[in-house]
PDB file with SEQRES, HELIX, SHEET and CRYST1 records, atoms N, CA, C and O in Angstrom:
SEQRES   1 A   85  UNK UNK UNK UNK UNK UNK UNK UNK UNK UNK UNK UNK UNK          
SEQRES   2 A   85  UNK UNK UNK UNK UNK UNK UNK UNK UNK UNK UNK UNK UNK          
SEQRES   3 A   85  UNK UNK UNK UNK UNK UNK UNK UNK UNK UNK UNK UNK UNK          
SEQRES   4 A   85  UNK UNK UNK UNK UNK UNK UNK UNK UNK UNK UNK UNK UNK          
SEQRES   5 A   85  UNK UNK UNK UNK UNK UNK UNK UNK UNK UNK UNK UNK UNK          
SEQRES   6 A   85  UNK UNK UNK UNK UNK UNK UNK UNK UNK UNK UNK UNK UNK          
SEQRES   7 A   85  UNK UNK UNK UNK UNK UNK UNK                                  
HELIX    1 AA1 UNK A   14  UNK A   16  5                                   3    
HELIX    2 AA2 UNK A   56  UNK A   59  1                                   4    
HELIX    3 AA3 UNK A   63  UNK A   75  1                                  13    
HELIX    4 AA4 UNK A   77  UNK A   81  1                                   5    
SHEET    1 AA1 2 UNK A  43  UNK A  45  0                                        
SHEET    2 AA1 2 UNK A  50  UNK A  53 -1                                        
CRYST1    1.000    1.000    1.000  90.00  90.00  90.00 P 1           1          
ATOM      1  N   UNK A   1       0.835  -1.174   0.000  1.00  0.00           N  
ATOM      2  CA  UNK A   1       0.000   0.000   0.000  1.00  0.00           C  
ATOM      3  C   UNK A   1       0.876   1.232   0.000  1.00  0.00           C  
ATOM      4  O   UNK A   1       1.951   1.264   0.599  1.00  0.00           O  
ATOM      5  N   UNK A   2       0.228   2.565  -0.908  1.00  0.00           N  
ATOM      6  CA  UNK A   2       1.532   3.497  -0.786  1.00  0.00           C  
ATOM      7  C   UNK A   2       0.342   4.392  -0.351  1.00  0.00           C  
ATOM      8  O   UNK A   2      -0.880   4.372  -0.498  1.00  0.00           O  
ATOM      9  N   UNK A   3       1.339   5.257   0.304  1.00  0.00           N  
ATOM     10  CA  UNK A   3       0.852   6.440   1.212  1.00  0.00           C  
ATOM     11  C   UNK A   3       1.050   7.842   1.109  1.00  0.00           C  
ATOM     12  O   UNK A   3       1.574   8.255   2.143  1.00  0.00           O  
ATOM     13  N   UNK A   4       0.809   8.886   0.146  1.00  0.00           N  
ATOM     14  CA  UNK A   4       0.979  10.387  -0.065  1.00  0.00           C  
ATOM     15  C   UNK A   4       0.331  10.990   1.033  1.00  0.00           C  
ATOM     16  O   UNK A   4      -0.816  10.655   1.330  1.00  0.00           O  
ATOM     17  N   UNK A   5       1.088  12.035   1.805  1.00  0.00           N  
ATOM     18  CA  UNK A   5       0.141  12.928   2.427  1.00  0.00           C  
ATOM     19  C   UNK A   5       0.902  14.005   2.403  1.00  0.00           C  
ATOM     20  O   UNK A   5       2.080  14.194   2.100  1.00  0.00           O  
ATOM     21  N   UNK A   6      -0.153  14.837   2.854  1.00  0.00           N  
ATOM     22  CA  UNK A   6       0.235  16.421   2.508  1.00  0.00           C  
ATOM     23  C   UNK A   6       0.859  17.166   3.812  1.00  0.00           C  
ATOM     24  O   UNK A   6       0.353  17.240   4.931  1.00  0.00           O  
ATOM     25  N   UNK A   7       2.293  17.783   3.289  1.00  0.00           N  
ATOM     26  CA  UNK A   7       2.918  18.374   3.516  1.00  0.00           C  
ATOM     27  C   UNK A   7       3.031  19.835   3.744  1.00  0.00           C  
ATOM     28  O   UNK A   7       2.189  20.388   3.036  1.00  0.00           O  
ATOM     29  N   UNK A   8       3.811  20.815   4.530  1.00  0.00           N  
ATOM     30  CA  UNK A   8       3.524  22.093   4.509  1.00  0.00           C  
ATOM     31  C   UNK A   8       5.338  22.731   4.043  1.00  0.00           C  
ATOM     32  O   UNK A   8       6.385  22.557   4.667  1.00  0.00           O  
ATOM     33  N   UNK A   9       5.168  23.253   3.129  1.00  0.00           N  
ATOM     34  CA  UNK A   9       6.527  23.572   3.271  1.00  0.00           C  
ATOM     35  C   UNK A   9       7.618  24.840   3.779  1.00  0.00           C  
ATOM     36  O   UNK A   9       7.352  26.034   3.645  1.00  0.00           O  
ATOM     37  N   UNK A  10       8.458  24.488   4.178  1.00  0.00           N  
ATOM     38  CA  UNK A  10       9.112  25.783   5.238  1.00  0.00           C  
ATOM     39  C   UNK A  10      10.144  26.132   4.888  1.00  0.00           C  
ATOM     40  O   UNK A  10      10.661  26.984   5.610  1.00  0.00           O  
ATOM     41  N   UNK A  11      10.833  25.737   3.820  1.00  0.00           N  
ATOM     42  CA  UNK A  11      11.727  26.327   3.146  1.00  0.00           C  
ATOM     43  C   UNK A  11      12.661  25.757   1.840  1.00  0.00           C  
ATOM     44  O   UNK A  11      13.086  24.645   2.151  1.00  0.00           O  
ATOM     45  N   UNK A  12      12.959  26.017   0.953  1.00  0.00           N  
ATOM     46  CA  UNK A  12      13.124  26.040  -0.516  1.00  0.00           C  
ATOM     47  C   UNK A  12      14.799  25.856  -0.426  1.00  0.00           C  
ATOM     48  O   UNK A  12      15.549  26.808  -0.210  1.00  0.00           O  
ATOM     49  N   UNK A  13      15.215  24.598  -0.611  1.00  0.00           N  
ATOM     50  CA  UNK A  13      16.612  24.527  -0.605  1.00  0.00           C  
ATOM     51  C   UNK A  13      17.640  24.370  -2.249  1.00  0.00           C  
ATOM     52  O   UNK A  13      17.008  23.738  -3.096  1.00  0.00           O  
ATOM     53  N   UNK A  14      18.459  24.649  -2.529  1.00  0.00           N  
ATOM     54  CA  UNK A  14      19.393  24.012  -3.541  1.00  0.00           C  
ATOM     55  C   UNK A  14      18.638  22.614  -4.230  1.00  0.00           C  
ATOM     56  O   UNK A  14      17.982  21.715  -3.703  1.00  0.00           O  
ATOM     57  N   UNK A  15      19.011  22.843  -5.528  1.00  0.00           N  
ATOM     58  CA  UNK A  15      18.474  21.959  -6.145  1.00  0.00           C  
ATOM     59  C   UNK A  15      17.317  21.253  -6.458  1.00  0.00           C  
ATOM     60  O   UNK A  15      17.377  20.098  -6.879  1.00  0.00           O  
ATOM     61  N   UNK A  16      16.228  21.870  -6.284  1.00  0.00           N  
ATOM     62  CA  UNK A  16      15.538  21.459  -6.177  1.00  0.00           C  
ATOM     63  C   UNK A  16      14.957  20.976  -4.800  1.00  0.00           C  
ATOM     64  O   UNK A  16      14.081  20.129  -4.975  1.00  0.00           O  
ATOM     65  N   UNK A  17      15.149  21.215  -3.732  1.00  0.00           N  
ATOM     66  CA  UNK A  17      14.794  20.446  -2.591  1.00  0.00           C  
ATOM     67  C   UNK A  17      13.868  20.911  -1.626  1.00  0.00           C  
ATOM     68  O   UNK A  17      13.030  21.471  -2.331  1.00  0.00           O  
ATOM     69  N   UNK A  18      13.662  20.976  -0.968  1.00  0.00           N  
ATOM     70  CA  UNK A  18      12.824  21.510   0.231  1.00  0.00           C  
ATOM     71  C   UNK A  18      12.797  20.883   1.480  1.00  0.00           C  
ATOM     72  O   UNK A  18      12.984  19.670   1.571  1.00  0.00           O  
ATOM     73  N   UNK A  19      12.530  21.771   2.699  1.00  0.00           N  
ATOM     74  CA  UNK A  19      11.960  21.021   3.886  1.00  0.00           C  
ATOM     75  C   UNK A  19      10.666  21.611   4.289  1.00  0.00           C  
ATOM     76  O   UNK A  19      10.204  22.732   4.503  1.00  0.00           O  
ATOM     77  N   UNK A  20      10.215  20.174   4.304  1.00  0.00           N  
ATOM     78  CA  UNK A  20       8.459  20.287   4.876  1.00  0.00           C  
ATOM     79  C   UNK A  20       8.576  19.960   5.991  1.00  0.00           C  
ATOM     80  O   UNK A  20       9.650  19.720   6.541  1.00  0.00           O  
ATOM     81  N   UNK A  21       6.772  19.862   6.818  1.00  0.00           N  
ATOM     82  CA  UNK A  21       6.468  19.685   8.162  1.00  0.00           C  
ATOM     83  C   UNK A  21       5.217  18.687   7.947  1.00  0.00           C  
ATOM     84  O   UNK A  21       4.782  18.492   6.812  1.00  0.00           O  
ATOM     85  N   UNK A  22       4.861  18.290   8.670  1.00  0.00           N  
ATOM     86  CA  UNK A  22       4.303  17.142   8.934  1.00  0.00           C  
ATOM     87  C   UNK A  22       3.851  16.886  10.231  1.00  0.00           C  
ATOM     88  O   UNK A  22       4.285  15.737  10.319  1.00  0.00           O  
ATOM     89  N   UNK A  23       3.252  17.113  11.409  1.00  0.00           N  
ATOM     90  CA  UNK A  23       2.731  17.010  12.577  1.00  0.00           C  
ATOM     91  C   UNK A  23       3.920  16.962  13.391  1.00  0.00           C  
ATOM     92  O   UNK A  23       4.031  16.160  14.318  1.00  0.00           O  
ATOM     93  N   UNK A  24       4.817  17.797  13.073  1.00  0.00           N  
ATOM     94  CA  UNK A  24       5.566  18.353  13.629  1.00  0.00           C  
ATOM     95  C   UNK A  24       7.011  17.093  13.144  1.00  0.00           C  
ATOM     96  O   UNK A  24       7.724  16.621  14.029  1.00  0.00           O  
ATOM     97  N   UNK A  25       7.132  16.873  12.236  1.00  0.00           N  
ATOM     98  CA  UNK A  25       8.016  15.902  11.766  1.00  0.00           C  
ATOM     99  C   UNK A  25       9.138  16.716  10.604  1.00  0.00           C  
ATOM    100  O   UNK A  25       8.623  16.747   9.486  1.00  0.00           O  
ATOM    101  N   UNK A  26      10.111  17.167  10.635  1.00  0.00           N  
ATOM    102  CA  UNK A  26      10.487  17.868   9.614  1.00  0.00           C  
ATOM    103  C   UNK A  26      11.371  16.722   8.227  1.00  0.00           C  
ATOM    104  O   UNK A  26      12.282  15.938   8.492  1.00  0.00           O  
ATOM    105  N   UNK A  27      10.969  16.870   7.278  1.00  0.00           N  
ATOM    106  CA  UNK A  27      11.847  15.932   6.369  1.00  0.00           C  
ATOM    107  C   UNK A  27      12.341  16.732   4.938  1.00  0.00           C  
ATOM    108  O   UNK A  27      11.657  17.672   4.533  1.00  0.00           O  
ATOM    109  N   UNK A  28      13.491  16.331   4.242  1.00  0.00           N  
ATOM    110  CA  UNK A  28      14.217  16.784   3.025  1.00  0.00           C  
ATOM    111  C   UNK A  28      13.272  16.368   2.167  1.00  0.00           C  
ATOM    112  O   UNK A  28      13.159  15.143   2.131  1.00  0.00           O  
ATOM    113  N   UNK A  29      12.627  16.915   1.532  1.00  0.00           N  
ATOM    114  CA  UNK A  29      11.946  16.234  -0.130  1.00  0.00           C  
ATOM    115  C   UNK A  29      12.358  16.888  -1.194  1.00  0.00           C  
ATOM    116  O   UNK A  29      12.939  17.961  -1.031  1.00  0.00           O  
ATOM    117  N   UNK A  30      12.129  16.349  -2.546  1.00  0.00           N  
ATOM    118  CA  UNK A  30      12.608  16.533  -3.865  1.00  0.00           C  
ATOM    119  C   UNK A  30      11.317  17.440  -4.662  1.00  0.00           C  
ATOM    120  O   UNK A  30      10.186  16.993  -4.853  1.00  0.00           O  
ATOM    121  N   UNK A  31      11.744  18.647  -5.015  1.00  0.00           N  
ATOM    122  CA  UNK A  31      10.600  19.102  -5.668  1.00  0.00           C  
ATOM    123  C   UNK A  31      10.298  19.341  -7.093  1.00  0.00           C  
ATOM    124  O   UNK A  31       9.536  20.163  -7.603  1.00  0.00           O  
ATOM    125  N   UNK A  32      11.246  18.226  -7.755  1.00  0.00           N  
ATOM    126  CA  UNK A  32      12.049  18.109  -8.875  1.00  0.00           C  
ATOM    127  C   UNK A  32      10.161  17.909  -9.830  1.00  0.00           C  
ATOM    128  O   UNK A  32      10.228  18.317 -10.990  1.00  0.00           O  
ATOM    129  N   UNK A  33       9.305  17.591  -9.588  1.00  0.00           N  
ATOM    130  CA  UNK A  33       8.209  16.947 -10.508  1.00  0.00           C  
ATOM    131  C   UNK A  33       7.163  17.728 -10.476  1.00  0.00           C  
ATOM    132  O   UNK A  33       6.125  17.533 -11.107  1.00  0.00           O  
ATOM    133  N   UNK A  34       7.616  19.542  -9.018  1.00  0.00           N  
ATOM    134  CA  UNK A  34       6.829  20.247 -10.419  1.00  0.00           C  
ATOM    135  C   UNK A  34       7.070  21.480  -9.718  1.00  0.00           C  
ATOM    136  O   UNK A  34       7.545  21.499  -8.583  1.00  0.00           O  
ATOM    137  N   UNK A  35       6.768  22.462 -10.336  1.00  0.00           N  
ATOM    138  CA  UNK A  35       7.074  23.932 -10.270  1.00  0.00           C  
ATOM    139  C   UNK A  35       6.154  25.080  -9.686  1.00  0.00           C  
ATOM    140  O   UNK A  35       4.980  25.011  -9.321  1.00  0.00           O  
ATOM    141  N   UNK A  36       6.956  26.074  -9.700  1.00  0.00           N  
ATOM    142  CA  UNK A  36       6.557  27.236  -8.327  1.00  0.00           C  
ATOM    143  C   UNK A  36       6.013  26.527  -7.569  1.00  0.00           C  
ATOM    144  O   UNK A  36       4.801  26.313  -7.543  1.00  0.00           O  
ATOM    145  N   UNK A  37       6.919  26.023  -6.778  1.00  0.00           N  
ATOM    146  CA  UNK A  37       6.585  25.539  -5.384  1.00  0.00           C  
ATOM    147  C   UNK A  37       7.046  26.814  -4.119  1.00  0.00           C  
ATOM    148  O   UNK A  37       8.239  27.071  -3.956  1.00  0.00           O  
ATOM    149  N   UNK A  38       5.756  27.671  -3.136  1.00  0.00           N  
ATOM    150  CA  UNK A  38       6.582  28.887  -2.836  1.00  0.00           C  
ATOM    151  C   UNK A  38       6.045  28.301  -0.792  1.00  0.00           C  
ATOM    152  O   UNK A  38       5.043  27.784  -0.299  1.00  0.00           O  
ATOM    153  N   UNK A  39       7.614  28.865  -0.150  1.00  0.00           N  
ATOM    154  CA  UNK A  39       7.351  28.830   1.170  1.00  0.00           C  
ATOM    155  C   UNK A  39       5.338  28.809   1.861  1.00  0.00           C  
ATOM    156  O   UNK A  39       4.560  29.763   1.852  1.00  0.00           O  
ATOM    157  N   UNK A  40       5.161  27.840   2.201  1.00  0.00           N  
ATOM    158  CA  UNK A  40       4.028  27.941   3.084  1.00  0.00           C  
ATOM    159  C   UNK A  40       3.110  27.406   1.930  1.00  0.00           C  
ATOM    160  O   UNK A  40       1.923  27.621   2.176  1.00  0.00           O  
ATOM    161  N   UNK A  41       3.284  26.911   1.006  1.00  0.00           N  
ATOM    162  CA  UNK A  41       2.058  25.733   0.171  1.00  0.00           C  
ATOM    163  C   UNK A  41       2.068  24.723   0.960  1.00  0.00           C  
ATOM    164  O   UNK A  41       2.836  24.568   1.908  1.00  0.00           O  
ATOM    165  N   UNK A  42       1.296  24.061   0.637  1.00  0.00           N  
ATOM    166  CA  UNK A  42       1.117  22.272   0.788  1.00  0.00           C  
ATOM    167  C   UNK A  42       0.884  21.398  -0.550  1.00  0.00           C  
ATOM    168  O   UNK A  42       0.008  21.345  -1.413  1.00  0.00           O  
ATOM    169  N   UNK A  43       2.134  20.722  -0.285  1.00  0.00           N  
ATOM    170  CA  UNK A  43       2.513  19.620  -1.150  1.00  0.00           C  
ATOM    171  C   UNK A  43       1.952  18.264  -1.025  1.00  0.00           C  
ATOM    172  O   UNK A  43       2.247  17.826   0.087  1.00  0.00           O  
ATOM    173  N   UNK A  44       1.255  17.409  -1.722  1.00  0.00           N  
ATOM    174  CA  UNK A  44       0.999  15.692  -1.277  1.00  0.00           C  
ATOM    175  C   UNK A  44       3.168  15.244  -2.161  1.00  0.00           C  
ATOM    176  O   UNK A  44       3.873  15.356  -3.164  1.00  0.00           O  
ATOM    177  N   UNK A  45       3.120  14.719  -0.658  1.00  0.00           N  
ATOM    178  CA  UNK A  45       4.674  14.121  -0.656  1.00  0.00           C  
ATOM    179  C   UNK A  45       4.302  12.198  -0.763  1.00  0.00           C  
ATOM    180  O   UNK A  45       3.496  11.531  -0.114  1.00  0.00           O  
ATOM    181  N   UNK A  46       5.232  11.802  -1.806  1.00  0.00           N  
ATOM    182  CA  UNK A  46       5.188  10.423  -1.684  1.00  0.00           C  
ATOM    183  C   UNK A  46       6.906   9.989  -2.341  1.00  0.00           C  
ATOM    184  O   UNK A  46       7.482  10.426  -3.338  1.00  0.00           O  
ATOM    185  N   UNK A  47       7.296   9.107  -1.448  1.00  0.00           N  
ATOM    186  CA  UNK A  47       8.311   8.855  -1.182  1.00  0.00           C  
ATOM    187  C   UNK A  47       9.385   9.663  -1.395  1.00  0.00           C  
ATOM    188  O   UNK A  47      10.361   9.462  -2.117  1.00  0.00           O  
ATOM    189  N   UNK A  48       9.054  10.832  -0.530  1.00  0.00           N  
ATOM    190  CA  UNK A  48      10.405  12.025  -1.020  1.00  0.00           C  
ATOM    191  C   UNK A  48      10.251  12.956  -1.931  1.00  0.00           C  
ATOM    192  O   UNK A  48      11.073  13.814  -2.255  1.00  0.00           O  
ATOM    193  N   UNK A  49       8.920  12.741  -2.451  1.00  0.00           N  
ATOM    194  CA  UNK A  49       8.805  13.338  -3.852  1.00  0.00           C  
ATOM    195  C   UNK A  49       8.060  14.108  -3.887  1.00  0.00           C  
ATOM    196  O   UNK A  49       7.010  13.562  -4.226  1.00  0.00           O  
ATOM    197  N   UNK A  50       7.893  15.276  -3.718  1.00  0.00           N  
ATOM    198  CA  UNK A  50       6.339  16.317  -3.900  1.00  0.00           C  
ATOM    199  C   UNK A  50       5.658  16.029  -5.283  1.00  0.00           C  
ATOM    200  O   UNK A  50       6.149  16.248  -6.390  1.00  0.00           O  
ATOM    201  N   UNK A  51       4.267  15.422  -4.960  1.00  0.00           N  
ATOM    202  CA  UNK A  51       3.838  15.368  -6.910  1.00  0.00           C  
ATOM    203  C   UNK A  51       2.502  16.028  -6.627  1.00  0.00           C  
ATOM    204  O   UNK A  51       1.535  15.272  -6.730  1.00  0.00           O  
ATOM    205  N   UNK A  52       2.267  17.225  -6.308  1.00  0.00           N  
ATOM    206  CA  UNK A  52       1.155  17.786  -6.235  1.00  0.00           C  
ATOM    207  C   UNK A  52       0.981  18.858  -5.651  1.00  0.00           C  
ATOM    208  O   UNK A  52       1.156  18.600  -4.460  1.00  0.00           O  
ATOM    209  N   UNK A  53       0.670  20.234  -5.796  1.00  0.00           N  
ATOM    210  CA  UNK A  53       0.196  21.276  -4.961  1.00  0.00           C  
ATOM    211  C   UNK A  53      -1.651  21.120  -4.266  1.00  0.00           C  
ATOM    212  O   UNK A  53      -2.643  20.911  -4.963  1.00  0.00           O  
ATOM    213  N   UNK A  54      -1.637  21.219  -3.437  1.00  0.00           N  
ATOM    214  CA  UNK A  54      -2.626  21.330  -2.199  1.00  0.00           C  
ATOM    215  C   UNK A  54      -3.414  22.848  -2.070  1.00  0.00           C  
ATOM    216  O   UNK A  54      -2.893  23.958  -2.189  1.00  0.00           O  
ATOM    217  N   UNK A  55      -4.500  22.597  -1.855  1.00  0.00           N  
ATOM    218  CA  UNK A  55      -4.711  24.575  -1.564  1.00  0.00           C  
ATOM    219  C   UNK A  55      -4.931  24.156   0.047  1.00  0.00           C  
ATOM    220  O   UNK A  55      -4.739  23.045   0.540  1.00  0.00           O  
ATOM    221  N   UNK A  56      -5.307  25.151   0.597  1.00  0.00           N  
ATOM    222  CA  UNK A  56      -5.162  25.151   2.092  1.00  0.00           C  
ATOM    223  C   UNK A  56      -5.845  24.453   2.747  1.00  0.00           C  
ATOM    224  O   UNK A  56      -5.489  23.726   3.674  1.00  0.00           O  
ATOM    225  N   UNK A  57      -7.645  24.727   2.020  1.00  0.00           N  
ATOM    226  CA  UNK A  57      -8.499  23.968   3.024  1.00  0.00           C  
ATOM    227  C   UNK A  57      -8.673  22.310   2.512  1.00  0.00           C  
ATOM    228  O   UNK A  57      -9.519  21.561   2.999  1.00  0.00           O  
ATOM    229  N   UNK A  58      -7.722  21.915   1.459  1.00  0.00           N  
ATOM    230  CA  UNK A  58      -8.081  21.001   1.212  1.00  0.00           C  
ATOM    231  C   UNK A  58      -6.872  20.023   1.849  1.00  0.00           C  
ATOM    232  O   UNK A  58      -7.323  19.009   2.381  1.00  0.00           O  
ATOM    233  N   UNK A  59      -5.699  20.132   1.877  1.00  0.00           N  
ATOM    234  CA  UNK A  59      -4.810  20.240   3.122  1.00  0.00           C  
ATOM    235  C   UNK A  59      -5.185  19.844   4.176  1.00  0.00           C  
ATOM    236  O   UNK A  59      -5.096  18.660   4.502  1.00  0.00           O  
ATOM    237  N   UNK A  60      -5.749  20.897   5.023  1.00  0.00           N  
ATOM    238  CA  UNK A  60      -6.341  20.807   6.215  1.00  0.00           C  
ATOM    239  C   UNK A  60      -7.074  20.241   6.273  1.00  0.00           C  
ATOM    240  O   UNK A  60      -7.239  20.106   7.485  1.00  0.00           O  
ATOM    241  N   UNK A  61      -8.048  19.496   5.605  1.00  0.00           N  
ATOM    242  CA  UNK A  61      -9.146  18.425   5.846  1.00  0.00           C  
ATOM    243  C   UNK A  61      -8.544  17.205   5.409  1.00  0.00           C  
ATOM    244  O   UNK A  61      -9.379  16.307   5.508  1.00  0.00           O  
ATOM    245  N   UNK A  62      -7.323  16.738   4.917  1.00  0.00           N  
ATOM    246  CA  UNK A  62      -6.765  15.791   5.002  1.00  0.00           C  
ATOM    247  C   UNK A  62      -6.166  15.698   5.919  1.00  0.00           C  
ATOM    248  O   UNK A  62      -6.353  14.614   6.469  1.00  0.00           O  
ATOM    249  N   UNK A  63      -5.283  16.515   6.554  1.00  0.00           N  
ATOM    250  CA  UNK A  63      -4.820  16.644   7.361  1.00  0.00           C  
ATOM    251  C   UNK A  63      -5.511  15.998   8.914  1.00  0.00           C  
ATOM    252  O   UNK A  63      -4.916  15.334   9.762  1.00  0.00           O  
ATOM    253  N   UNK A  64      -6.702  16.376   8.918  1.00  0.00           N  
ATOM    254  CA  UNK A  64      -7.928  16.364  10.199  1.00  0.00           C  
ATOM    255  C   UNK A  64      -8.330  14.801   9.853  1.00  0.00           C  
ATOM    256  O   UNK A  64      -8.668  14.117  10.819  1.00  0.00           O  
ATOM    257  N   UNK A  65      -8.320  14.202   8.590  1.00  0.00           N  
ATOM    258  CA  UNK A  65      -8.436  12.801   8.578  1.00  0.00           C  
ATOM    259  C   UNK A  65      -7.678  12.026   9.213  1.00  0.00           C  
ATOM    260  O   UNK A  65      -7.857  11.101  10.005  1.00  0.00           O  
ATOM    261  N   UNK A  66      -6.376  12.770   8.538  1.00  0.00           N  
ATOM    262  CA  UNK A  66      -5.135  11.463   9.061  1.00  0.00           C  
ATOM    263  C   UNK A  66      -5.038  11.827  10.860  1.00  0.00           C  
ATOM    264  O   UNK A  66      -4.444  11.026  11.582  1.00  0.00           O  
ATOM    265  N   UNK A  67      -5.551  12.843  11.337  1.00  0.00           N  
ATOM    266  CA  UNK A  67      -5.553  12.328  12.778  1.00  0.00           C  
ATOM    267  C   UNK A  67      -6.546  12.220  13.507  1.00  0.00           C  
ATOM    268  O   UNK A  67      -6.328  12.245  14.718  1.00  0.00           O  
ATOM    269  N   UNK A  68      -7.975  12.066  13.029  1.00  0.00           N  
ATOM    270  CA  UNK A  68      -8.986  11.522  13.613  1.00  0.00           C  
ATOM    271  C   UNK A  68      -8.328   9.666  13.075  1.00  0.00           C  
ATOM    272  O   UNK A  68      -8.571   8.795  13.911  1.00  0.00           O  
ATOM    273  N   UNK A  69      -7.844   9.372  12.242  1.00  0.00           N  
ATOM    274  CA  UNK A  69      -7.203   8.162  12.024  1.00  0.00           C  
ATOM    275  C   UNK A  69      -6.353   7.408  12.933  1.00  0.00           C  
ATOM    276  O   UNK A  69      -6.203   6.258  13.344  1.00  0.00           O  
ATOM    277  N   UNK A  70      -5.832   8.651  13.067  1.00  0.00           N  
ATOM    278  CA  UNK A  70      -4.284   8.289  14.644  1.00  0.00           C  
ATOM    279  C   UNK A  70      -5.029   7.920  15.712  1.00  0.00           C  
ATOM    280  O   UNK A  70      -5.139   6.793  16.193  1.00  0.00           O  
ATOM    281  N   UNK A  71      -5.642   9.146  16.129  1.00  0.00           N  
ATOM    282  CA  UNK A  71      -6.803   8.801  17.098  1.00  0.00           C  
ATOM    283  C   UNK A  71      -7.692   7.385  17.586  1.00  0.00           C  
ATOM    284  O   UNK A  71      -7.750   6.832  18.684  1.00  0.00           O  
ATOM    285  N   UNK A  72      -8.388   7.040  16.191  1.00  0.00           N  
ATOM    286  CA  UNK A  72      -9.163   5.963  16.312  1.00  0.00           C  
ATOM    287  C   UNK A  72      -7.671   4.270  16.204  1.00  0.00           C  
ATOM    288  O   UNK A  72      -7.508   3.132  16.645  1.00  0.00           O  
ATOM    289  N   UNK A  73      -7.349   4.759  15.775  1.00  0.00           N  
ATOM    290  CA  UNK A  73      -6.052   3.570  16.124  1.00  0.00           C  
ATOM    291  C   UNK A  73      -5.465   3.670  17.428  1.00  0.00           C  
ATOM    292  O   UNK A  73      -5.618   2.683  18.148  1.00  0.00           O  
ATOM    293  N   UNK A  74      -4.723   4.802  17.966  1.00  0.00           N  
ATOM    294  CA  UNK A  74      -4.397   4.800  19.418  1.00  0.00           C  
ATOM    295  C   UNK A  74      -5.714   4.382  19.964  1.00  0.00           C  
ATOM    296  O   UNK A  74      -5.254   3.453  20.628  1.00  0.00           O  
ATOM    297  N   UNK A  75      -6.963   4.333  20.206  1.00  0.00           N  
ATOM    298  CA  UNK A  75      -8.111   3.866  21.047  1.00  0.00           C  
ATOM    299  C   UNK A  75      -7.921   2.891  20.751  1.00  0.00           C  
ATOM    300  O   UNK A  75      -7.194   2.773  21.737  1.00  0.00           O  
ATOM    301  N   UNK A  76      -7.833   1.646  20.150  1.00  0.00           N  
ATOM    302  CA  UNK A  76      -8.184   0.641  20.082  1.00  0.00           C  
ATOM    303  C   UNK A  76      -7.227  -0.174  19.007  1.00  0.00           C  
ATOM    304  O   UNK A  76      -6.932   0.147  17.856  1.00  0.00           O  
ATOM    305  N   UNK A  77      -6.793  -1.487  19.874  1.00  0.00           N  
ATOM    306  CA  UNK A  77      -5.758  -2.040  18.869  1.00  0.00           C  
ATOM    307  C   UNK A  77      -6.702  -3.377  17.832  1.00  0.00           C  
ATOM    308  O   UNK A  77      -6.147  -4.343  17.308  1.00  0.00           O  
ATOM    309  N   UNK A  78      -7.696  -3.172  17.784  1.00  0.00           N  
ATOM    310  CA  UNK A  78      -8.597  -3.801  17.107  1.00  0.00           C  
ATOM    311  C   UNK A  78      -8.391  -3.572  15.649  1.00  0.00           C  
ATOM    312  O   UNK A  78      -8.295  -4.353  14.703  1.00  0.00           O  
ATOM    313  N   UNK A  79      -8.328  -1.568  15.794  1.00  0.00           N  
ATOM    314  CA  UNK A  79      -8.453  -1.041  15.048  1.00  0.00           C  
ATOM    315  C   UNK A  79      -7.314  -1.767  13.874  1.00  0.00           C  
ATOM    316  O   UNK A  79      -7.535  -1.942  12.675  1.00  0.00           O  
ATOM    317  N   UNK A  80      -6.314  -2.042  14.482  1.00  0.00           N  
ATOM    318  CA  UNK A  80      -4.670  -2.672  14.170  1.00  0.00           C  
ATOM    319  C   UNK A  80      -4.882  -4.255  13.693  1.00  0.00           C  
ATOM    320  O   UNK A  80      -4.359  -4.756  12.698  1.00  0.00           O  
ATOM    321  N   UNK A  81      -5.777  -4.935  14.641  1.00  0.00           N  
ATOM    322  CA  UNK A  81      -5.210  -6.165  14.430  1.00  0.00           C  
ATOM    323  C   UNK A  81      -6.791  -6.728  14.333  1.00  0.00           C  
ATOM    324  O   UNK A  81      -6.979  -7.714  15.045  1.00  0.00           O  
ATOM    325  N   UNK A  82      -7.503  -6.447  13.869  1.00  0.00           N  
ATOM    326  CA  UNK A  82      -8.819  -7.087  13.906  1.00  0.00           C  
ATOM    327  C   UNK A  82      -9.009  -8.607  14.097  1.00  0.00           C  
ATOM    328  O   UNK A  82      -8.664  -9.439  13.257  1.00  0.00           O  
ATOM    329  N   UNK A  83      -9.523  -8.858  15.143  1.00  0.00           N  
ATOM    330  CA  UNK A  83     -10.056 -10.634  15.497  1.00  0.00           C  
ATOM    331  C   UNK A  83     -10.920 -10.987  14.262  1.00  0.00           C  
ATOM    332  O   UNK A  83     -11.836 -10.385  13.701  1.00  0.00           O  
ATOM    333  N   UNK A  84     -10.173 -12.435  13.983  1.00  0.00           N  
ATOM    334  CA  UNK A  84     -10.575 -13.239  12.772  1.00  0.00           C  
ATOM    335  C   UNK A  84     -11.448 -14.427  13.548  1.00  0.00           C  
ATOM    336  O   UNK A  84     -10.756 -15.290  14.089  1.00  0.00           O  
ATOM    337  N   UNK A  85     -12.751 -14.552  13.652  1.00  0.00           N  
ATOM    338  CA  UNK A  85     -12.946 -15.584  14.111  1.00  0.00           C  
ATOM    339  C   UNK A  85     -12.837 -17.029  12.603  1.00  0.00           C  
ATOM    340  O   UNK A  85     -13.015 -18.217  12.872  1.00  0.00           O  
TER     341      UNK A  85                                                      
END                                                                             
């Protein structure tokens, strides 16, 4: 299963690169696959790779998924390992 999620970005490095944020996670990504990428967008990042610009509120409601997600997994390891009868 592959996993893109959206990124915020905080600053525009050499070569193409950038560092984003992530629930407070900072990581190097490649912004090589697409253009005017400017401080404070949101990017969907997948494996290192920015392949998408984000507008804000759409961002943020992914964003509010993936941690009502966290959420419902920290409650319950069911959520994780579901009983097979």
């Amino acid at each position: 299963m592959c996993l893109a999620i959206p990124a915020k970005v905080e600053a525009l490095l050499d070569y193409d690169q950038a560092t984003v944020e992530v629930g407070g996670v900072r990581s190097k990504i490649s912004l090589s696959m697409i253009d005017g990428v400017e401080v404070g967008d949101y990017v969907i990042v997948h494996v290192g790779h920015a392949i998408t610009r984000l507008d804000v509120e759409e961002a943020e409601r992914s964003l509010e998924l993936f941690r009502e997600l966290a959420d419902t997994i920290g409650a319950s390891t069911d959520a994780l390992y579901p009983r097979v009868s």
